[in-house]
N, C-alpha and C positions, 0 to 999 in steps of 0.2 A: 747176681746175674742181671745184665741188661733186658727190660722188657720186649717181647718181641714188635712191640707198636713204636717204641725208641729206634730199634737196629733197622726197620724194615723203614723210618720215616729219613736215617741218613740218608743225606743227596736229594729226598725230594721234596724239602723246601719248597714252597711256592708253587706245589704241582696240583692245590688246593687251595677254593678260598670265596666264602661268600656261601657256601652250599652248591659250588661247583666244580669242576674242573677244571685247571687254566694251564697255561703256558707258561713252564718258568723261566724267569732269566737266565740269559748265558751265563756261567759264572767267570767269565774272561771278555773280554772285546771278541767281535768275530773273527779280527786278523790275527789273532794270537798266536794261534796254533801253527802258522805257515813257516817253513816252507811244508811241513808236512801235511799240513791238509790247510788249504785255501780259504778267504772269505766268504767267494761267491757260493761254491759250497757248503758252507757251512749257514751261512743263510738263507742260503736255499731248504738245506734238511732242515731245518729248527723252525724257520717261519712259516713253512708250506707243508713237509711231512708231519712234523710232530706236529703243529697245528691241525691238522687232518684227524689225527690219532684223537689229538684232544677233542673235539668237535663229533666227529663220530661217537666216542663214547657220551657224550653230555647227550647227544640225539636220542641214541637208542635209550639211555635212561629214562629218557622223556617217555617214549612206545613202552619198555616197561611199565611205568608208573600207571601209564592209562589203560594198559591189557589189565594191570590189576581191578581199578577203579569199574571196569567194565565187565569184568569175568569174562575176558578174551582172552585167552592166552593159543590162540589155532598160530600164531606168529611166533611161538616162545622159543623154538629149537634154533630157526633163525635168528631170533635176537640175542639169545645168550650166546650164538657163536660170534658174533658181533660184540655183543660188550667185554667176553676173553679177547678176542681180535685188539679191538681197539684199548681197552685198558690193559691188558700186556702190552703194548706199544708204546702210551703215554709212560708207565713204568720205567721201560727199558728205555728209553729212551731219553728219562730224566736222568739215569744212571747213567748213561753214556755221556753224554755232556761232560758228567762230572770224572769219567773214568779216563779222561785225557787233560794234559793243565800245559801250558805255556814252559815253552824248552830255550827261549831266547836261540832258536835252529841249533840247539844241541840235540845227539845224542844222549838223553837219561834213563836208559834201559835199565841202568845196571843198577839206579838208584830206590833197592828194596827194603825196606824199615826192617828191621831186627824181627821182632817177635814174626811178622807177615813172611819174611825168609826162613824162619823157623818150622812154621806150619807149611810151606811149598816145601822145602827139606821135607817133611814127616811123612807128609802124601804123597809125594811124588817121587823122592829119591834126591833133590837136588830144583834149584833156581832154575838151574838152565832148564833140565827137563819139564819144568813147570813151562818155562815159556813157551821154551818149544812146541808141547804139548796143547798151549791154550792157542799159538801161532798156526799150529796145522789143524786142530777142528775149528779156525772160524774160515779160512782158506780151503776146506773142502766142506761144508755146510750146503747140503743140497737144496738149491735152488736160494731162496731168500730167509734171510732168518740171522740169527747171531752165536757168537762164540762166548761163554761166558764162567768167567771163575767164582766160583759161590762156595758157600760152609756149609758142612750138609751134618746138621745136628744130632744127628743119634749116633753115627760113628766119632763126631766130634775130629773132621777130616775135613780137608779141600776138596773140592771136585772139580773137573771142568768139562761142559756141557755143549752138547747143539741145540739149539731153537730152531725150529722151522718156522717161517712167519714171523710171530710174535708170540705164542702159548703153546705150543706143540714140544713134546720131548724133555717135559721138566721133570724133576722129582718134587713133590710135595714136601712144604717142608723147608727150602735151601732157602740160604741168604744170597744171591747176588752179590759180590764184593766188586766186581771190574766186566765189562759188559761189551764187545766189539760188535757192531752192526756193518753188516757187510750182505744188509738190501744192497742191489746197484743201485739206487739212488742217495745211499750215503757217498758214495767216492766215485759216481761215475762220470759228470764235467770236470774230471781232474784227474784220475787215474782211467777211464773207458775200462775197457774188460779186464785192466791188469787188478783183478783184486789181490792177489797174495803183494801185489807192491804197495798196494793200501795196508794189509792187516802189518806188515814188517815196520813201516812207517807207523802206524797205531802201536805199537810194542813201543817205540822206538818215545813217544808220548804219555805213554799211559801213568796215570795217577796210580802210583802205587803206595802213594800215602792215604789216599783216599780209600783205597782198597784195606788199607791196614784200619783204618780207623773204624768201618764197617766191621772187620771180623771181631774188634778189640769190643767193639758194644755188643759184636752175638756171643761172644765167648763170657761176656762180661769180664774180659782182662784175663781171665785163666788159662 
């Protein structure tokens, strides 16, 4: 069985370093992804959002450290909604990156590794329904937040989740596998209000090898 500090650190590479937090690279060019999701947007979310995420959590870590060193903590309810906020974000956010890869403007929906179609078969009834499934809770996600397909260990099953924000609506416990963010400020200089024609196109993207190789470290292969 894969460790749980192994499964949980695929994808986020470089999201760590020094005794901080950081920014990790793209793991493609910014124009890679297009036509289904743009440059300017994608440097936009990664240089300025996710920098945001990163930056906030390093901060507030900082107010932690000195509420302790001081025996203040009258600030603590606000700052740990703050370092869930923003360290759910950096998280999710590292995973998303990686939960989309360069299509050369193909169509690779349909391209799902064996054993990862397996497990969507077992859960859910079938591929399609899986997508479907993971396609219509990130396209009705109330308000800002994300759609995401994770391993949910004690049944030893897929699941697929809302987030609200960045840390609301989880179950304790899941691995993350593929992660759709669908803040407006992921696809809104490029799609405006049409999200469901963002998250089709993100389907349309998505690493589902990336996705497989996540479950194959939580399952540890079985």
């Amino acid at each position: 069985m894969a460790s749980t500090t192994a499964t949980q650190l695929a994808g986020l590479e470089g999201a760590f370093a020094d005794g901080k937090y950081v920014l990790p690279k793209l793991p493609y060019a910014a124009n890679a992804l297009e036509p289904f999701y743009e440059e300017r947007t994608i440097k936009l979310h990664h240089e300025k959002h996710h920098q945001a995420y990163v930056d906030g959590l390093n901060k507030t870590l900082g107010l932690l450290e000195a509420a302790r060193k001081n025996n203040d903590f009258a600030a603590v309810r606000a700052l740990s909604g703050l370092a869930a906020f923003n360290g759910s974000g950096h998280v999710l956010h590292s995973l998303f990156w990686n939960s989309m890869r360069p299509t050369g403007g193909k169509d690779l929906s349909g391209e799902v590794p064996s054993a990862l179609a397996g497990a969507m078969e077992k859960s859910f009834g079938s591929v399609a329904a899986a997508k479907a499934h993971l396609a219509a809770a990130s396209k009705d996600v109330e308000g800002s937040g994300w759609g995401l397909l994770a391993y949910e260990p004690i049944a030893r099953r897929l699941v697929i989740l809302q987030s609200e924000k960045h840390q609301n609506q989880s179950i304790w416990g899941v691995v993350p596998l593929l992660v759709c963010d669908v803040w407006e400020h992921a696809y809104y200089l490029q799609y405006q209000n049409r999200r469901a024609e963002f998250v089709d196109n993100f389907i349309k993207i998505a690493n589902w090898e990336f996705a497989a190789a996540r479950l194959e470290r939580a399952t540890g292969g079985a």
